[in-house]
mmJSON file of the N, C-alpha and C atoms, coordinates in Angstrom:
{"data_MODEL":{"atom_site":{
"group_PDB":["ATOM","ATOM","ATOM","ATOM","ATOM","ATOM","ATOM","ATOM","ATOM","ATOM","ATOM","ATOM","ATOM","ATOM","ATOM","ATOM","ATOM","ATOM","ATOM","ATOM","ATOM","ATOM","ATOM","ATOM","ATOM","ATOM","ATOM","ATOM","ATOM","ATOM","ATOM","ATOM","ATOM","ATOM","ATOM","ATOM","ATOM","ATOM","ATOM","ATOM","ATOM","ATOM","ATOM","ATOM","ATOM","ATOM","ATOM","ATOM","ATOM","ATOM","ATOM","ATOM","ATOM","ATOM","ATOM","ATOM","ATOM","ATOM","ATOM","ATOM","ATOM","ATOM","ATOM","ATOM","ATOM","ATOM","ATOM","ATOM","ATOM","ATOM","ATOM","ATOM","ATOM","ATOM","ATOM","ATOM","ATOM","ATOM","ATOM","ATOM","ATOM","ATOM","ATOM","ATOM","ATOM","ATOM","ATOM","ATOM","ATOM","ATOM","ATOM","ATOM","ATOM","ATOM","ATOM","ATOM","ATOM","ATOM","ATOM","ATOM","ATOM","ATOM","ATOM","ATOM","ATOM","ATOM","ATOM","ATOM","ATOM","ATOM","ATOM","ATOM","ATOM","ATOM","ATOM","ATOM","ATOM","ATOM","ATOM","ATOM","ATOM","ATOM","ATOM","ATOM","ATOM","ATOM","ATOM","ATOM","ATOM","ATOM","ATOM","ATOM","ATOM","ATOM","ATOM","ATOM","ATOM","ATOM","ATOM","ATOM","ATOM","ATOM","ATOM","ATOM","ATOM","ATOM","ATOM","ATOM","ATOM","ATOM","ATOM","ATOM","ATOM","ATOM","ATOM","ATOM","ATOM","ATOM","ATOM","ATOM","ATOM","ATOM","ATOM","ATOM","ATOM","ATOM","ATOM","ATOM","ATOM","ATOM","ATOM","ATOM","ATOM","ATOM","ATOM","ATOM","ATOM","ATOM","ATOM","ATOM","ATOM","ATOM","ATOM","ATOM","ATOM","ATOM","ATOM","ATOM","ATOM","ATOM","ATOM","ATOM","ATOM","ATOM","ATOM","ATOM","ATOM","ATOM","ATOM","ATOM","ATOM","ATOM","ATOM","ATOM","ATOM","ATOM","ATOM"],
"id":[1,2,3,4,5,6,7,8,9,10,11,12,13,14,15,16,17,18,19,20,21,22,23,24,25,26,27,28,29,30,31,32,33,34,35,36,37,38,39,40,41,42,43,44,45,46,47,48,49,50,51,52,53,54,55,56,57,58,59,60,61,62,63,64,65,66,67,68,69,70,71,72,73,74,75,76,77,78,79,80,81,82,83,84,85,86,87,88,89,90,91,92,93,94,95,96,97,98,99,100,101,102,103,104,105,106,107,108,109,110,111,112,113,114,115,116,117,118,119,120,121,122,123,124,125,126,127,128,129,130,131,132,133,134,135,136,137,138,139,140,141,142,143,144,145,146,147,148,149,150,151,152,153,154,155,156,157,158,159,160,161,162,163,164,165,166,167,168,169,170,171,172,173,174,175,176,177,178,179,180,181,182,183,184,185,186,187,188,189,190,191,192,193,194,195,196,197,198,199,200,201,202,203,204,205,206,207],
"type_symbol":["N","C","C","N","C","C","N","C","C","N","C","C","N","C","C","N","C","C","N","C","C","N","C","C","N","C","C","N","C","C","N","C","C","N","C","C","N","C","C","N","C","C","N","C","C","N","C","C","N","C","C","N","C","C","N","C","C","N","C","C","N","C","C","N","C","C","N","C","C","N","C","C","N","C","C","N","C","C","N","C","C","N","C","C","N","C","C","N","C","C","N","C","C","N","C","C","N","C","C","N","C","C","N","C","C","N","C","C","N","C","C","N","C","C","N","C","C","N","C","C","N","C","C","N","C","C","N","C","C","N","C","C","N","C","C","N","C","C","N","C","C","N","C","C","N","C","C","N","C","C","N","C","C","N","C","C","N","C","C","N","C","C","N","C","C","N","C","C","N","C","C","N","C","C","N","C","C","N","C","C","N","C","C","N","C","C","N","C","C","N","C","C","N","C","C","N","C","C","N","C","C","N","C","C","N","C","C"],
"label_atom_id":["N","CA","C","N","CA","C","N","CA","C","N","CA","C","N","CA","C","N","CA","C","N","CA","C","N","CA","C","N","CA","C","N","CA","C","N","CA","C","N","CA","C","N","CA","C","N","CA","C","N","CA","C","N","CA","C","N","CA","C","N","CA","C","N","CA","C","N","CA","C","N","CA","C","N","CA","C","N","CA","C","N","CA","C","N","CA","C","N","CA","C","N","CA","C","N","CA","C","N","CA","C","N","CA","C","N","CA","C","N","CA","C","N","CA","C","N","CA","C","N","CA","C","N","CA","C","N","CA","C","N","CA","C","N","CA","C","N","CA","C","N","CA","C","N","CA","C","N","CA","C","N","CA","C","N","CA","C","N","CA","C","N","CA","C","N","CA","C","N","CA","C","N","CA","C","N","CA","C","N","CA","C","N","CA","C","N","CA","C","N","CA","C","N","CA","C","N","CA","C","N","CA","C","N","CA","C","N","CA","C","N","CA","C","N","CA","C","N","CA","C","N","CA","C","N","CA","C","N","CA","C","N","CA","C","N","CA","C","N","CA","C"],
"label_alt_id":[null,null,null,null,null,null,null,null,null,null,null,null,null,null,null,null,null,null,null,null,null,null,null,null,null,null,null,null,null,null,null,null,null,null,null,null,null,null,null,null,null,null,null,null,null,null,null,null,null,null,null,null,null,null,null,null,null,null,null,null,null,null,null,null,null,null,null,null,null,null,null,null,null,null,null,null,null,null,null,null,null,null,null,null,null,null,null,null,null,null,null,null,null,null,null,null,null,null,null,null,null,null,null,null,null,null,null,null,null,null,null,null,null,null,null,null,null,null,null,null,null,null,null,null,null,null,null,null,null,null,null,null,null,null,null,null,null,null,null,null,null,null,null,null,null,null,null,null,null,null,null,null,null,null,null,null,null,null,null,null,null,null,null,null,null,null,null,null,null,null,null,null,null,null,null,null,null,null,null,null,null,null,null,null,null,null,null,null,null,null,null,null,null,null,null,null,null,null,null,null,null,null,null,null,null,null,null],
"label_comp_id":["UNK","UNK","UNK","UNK","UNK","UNK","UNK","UNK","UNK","UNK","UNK","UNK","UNK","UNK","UNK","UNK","UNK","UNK","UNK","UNK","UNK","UNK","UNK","UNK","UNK","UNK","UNK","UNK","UNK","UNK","UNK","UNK","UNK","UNK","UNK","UNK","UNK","UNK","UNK","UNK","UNK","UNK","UNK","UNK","UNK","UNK","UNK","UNK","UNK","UNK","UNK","UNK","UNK","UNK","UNK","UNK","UNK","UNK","UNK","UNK","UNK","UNK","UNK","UNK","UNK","UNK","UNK","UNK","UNK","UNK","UNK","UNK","UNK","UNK","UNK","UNK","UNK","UNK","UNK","UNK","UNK","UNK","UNK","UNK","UNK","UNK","UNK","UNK","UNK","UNK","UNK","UNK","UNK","UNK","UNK","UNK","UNK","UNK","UNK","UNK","UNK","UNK","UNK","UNK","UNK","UNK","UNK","UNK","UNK","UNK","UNK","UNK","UNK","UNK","UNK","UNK","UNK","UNK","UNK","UNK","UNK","UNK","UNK","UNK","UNK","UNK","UNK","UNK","UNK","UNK","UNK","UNK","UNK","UNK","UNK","UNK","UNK","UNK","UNK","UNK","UNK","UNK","UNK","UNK","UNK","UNK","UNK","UNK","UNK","UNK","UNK","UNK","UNK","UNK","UNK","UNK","UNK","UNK","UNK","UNK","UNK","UNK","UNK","UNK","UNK","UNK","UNK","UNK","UNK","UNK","UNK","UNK","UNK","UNK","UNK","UNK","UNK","UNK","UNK","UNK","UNK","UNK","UNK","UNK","UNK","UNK","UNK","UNK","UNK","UNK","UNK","UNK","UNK","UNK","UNK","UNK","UNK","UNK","UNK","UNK","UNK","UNK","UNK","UNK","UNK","UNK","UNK"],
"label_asym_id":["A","A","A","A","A","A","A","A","A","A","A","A","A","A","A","A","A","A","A","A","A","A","A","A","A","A","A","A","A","A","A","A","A","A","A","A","A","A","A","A","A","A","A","A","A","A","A","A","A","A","A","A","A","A","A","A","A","A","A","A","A","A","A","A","A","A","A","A","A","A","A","A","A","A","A","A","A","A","A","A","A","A","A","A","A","A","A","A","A","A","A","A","A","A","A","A","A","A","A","A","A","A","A","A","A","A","A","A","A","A","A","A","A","A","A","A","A","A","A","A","A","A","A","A","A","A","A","A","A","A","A","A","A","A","A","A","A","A","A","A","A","A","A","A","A","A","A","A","A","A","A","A","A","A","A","A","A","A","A","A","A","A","A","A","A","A","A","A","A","A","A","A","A","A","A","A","A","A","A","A","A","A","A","A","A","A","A","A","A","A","A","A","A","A","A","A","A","A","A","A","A","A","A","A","A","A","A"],
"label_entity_id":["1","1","1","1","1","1","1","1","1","1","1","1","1","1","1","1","1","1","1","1","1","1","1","1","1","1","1","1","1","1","1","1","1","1","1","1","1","1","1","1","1","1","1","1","1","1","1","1","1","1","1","1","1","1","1","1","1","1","1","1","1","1","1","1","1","1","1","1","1","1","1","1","1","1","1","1","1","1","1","1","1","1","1","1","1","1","1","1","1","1","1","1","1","1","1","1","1","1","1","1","1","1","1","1","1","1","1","1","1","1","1","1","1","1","1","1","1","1","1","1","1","1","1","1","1","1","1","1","1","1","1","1","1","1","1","1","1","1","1","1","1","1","1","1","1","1","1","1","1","1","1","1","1","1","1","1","1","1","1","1","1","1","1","1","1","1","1","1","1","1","1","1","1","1","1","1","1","1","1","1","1","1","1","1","1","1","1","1","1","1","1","1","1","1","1","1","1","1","1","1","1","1","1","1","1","1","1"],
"label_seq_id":[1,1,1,2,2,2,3,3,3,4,4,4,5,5,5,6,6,6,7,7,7,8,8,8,9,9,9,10,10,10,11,11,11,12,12,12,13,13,13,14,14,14,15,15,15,16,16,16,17,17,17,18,18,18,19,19,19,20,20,20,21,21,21,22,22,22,23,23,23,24,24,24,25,25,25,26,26,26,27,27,27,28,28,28,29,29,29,30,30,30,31,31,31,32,32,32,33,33,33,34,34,34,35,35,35,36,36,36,37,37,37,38,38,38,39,39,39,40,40,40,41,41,41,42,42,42,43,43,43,44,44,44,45,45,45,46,46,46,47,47,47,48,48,48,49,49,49,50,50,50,51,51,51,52,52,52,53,53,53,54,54,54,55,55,55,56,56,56,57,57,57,58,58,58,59,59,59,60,60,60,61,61,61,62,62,62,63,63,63,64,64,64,65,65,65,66,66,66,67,67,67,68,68,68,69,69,69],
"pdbx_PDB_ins_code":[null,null,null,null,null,null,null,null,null,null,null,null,null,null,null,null,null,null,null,null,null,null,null,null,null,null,null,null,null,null,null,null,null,null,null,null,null,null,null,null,null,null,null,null,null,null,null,null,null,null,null,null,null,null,null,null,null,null,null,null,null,null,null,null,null,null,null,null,null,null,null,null,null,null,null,null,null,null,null,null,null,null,null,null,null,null,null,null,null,null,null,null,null,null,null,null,null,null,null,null,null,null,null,null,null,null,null,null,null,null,null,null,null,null,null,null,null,null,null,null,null,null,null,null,null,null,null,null,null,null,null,null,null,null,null,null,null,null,null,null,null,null,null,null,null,null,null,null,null,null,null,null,null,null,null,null,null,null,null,null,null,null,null,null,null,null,null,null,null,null,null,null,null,null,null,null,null,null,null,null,null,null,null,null,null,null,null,null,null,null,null,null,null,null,null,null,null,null,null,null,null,null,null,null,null,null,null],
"Cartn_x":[125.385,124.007,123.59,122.512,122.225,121.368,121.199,119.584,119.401,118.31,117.873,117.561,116.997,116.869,117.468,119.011,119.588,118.638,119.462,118.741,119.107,117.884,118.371,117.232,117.659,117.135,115.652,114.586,113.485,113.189,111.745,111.177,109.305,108.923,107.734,107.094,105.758,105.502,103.82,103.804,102.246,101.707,101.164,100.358,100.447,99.949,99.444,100.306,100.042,101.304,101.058,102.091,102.04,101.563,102.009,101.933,100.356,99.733,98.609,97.496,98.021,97.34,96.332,96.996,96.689,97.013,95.92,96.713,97.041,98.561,99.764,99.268,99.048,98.695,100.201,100.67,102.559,102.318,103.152,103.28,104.86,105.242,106.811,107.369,108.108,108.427,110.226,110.644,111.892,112.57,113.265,113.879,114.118,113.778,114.216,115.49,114.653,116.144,115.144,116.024,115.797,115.616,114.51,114.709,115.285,116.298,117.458,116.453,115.729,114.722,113.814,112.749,111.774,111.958,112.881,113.471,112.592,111.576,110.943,112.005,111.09,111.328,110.715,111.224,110.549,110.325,109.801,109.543,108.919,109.514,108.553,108.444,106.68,106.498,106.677,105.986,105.857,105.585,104.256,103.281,103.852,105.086,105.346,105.263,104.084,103.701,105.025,104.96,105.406,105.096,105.371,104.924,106.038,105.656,106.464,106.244,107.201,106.196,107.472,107.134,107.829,108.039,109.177,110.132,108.924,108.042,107.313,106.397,106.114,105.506,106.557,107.663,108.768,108.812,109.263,110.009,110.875,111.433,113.188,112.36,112.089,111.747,112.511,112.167,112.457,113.405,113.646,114.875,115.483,116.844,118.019,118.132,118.729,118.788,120.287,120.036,121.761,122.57,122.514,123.678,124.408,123.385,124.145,125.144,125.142,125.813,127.449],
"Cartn_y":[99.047,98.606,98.43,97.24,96.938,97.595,98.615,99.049,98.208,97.841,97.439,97.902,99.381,100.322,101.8,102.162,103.451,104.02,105.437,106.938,106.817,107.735,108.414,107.16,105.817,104.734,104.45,104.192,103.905,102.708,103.369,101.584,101.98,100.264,100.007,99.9,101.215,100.986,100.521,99.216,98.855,98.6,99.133,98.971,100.678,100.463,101.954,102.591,103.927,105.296,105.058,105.454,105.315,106.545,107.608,108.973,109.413,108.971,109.39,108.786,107.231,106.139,105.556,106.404,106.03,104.878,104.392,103.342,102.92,102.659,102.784,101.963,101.852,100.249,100.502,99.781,99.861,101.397,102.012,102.751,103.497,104.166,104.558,105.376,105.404,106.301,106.694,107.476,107.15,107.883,106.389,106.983,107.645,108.407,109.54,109.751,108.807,108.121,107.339,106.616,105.631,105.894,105.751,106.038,104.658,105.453,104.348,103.713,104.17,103.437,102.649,103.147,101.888,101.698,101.952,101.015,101.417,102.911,102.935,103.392,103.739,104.547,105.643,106.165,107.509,107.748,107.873,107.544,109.227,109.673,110.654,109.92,110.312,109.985,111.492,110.943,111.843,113.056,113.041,114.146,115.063,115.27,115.75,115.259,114.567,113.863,112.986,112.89,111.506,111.005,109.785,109.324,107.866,107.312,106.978,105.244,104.097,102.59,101.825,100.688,99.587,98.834,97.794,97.173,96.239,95.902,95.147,95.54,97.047,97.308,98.003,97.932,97.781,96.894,97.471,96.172,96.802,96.385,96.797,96.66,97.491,97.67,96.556,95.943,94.601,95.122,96.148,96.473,97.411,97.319,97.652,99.34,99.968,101.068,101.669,103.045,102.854,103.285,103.996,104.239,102.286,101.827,100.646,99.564,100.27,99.026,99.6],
"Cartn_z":[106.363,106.321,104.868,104.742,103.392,102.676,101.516,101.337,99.697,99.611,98.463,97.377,98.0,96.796,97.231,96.193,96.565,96.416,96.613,96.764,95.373,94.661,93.312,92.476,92.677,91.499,91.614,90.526,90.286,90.977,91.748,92.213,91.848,91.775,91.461,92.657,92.888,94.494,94.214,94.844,95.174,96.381,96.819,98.091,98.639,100.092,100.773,101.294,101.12,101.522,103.028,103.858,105.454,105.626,104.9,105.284,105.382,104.036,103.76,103.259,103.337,103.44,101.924,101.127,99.602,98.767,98.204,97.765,96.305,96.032,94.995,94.09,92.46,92.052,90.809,91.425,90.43,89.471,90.671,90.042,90.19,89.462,89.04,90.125,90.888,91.67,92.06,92.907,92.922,94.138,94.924,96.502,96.787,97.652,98.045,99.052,100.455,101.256,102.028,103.098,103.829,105.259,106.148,107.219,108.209,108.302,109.815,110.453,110.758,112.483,112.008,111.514,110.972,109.307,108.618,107.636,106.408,106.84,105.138,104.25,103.032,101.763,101.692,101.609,101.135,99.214,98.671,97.436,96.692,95.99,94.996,93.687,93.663,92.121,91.362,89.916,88.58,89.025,89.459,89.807,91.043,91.76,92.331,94.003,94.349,95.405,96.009,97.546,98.556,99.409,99.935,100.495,101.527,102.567,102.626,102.572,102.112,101.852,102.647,102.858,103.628,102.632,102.54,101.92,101.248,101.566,101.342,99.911,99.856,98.771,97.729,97.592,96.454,96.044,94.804,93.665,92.582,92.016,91.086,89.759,88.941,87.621,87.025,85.912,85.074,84.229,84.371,82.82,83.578,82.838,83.384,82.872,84.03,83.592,83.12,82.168,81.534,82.309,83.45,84.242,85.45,84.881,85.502,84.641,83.286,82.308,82.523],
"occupancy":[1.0,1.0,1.0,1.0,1.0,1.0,1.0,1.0,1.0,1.0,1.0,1.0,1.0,1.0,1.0,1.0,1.0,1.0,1.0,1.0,1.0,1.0,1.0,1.0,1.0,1.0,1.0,1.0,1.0,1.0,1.0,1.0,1.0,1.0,1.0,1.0,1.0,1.0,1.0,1.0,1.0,1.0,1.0,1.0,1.0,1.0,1.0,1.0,1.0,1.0,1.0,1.0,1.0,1.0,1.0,1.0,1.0,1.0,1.0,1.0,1.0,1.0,1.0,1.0,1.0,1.0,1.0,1.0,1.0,1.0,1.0,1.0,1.0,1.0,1.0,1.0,1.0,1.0,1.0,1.0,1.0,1.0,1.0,1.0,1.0,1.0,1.0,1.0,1.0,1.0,1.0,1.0,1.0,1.0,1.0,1.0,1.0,1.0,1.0,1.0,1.0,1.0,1.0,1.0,1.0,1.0,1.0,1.0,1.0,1.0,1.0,1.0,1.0,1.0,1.0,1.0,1.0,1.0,1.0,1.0,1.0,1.0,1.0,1.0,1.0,1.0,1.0,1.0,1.0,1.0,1.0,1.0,1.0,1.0,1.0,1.0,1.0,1.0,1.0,1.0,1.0,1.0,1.0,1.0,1.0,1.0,1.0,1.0,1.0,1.0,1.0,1.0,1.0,1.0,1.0,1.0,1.0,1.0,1.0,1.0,1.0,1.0,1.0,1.0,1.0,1.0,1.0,1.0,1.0,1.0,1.0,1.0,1.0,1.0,1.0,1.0,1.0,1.0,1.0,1.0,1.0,1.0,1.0,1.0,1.0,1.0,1.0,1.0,1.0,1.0,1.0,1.0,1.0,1.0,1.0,1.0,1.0,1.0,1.0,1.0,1.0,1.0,1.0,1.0,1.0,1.0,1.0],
"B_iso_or_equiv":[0.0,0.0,0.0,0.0,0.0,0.0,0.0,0.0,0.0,0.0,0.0,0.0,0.0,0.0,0.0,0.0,0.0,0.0,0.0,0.0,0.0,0.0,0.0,0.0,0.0,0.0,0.0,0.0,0.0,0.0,0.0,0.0,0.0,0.0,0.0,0.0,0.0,0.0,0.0,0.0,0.0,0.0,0.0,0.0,0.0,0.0,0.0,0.0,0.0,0.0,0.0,0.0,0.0,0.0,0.0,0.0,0.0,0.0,0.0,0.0,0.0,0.0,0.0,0.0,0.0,0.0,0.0,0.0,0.0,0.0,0.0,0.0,0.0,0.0,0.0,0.0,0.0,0.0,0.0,0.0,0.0,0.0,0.0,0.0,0.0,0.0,0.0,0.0,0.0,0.0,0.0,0.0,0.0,0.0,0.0,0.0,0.0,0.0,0.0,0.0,0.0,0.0,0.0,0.0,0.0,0.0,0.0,0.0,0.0,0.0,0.0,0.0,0.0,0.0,0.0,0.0,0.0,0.0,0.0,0.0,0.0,0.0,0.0,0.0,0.0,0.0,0.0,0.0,0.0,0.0,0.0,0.0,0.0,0.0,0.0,0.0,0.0,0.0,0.0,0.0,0.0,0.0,0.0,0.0,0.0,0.0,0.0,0.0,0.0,0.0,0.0,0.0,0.0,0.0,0.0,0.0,0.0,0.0,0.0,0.0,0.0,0.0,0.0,0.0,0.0,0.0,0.0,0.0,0.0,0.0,0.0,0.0,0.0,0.0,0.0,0.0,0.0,0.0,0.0,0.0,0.0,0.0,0.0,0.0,0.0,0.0,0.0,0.0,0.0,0.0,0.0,0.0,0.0,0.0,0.0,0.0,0.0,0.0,0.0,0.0,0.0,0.0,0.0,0.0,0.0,0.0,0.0],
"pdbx_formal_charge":[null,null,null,null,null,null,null,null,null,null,null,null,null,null,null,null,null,null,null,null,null,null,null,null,null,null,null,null,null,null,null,null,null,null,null,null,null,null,null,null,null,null,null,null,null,null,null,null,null,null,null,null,null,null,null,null,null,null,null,null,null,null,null,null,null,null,null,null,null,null,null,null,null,null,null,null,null,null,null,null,null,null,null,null,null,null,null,null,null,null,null,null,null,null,null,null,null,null,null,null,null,null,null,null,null,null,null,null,null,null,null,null,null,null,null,null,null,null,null,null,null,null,null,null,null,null,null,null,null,null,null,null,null,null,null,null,null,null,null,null,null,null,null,null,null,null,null,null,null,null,null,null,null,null,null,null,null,null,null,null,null,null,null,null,null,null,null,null,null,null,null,null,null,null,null,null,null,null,null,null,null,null,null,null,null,null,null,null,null,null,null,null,null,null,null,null,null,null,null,null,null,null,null,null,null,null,null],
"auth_seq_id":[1,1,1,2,2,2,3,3,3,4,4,4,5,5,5,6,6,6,7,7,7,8,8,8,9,9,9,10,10,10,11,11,11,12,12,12,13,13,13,14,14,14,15,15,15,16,16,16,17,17,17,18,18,18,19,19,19,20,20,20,21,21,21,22,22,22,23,23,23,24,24,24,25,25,25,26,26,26,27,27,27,28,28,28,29,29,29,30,30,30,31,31,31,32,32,32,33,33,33,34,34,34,35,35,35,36,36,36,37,37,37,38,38,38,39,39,39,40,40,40,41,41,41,42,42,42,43,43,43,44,44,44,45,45,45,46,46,46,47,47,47,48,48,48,49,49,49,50,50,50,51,51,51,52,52,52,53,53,53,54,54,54,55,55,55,56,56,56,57,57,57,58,58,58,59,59,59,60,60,60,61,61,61,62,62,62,63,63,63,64,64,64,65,65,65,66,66,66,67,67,67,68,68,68,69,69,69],
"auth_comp_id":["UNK","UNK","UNK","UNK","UNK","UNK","UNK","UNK","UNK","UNK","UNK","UNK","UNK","UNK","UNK","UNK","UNK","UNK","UNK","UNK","UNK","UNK","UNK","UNK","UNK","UNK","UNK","UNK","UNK","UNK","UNK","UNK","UNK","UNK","UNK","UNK","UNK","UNK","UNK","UNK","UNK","UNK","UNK","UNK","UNK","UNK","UNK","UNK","UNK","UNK","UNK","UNK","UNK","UNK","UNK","UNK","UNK","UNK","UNK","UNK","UNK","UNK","UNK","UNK","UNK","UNK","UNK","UNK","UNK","UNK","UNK","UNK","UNK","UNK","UNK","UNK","UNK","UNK","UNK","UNK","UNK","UNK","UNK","UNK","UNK","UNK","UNK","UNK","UNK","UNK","UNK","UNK","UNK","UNK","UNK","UNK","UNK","UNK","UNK","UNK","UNK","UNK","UNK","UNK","UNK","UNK","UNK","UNK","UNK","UNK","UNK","UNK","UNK","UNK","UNK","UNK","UNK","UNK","UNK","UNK","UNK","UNK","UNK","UNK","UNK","UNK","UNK","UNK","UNK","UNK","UNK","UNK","UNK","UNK","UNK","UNK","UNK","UNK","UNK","UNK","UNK","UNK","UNK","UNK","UNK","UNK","UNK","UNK","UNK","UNK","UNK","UNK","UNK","UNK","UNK","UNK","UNK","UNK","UNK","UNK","UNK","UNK","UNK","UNK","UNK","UNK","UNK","UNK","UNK","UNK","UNK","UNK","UNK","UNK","UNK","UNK","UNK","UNK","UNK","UNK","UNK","UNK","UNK","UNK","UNK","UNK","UNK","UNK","UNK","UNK","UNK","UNK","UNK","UNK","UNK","UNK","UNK","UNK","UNK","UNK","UNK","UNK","UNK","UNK","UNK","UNK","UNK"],
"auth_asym_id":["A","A","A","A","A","A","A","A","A","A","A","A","A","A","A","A","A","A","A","A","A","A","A","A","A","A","A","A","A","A","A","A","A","A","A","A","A","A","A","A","A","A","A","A","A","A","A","A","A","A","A","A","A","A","A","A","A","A","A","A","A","A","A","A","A","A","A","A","A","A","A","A","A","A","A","A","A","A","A","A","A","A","A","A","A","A","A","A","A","A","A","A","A","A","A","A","A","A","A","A","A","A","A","A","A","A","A","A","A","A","A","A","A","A","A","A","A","A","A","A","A","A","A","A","A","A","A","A","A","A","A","A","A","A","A","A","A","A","A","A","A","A","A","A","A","A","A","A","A","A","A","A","A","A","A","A","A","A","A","A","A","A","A","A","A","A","A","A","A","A","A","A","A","A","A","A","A","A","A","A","A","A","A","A","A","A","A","A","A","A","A","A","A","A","A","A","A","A","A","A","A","A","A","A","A","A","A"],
"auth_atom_id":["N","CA","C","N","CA","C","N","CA","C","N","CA","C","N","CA","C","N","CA","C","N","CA","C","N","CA","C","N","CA","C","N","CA","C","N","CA","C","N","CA","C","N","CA","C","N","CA","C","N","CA","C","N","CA","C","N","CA","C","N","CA","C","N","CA","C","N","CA","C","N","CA","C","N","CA","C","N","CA","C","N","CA","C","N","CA","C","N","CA","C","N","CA","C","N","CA","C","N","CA","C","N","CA","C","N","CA","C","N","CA","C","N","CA","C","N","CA","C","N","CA","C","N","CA","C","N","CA","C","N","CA","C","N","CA","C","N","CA","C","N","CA","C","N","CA","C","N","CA","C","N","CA","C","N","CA","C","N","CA","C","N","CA","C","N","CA","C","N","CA","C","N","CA","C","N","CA","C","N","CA","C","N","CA","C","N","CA","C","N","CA","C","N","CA","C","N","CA","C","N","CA","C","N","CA","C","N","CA","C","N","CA","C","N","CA","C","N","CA","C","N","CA","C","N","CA","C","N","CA","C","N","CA","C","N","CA","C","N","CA","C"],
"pdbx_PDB_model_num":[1,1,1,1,1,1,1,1,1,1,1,1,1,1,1,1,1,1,1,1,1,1,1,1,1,1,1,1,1,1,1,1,1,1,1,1,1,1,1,1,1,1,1,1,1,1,1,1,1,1,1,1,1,1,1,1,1,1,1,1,1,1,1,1,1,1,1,1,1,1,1,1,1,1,1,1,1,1,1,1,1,1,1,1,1,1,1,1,1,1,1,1,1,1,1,1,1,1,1,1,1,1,1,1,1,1,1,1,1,1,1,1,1,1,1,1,1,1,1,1,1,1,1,1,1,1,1,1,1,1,1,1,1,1,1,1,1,1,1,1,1,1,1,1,1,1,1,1,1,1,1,1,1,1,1,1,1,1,1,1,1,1,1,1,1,1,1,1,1,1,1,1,1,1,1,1,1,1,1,1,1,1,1,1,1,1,1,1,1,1,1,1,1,1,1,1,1,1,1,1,1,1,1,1,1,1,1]
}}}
């Protein structure tokens, strides 16, 4: 199965938490895992907080990170 964003790597989350219905304005976060069935993310940010977002409110940070060179 395909995921777009591993576990472990940084994503840019905008739009509303499913969990708790807050809403994200790009902000830094990073996968936690993927749920099989309905296909979220699970995401922790900085502050300790999670939440969970649909493919739709990700996006791949613009610069490359160094474990990928």
């Amino acid at each position: 199965m395909f995921n777009k964003f591993k576990n472990g790597k940084k994503a840019i989350v905008c739009g509303y938490g499913e969990e708790f219905g807050r809403f994200y304005d790009y902000e830094l976060g990073i996968v936690k895992e993927r749920d099989p069935y309905y296909k979220d993310y699970l995401i922790e940010f900085m502050d300790g907080s999670e939440d969970w977002f649909s493919l739709d409110c990700l996006h791949k940070p613009q610069y490359k990170e160094e474990s990928e060179e």
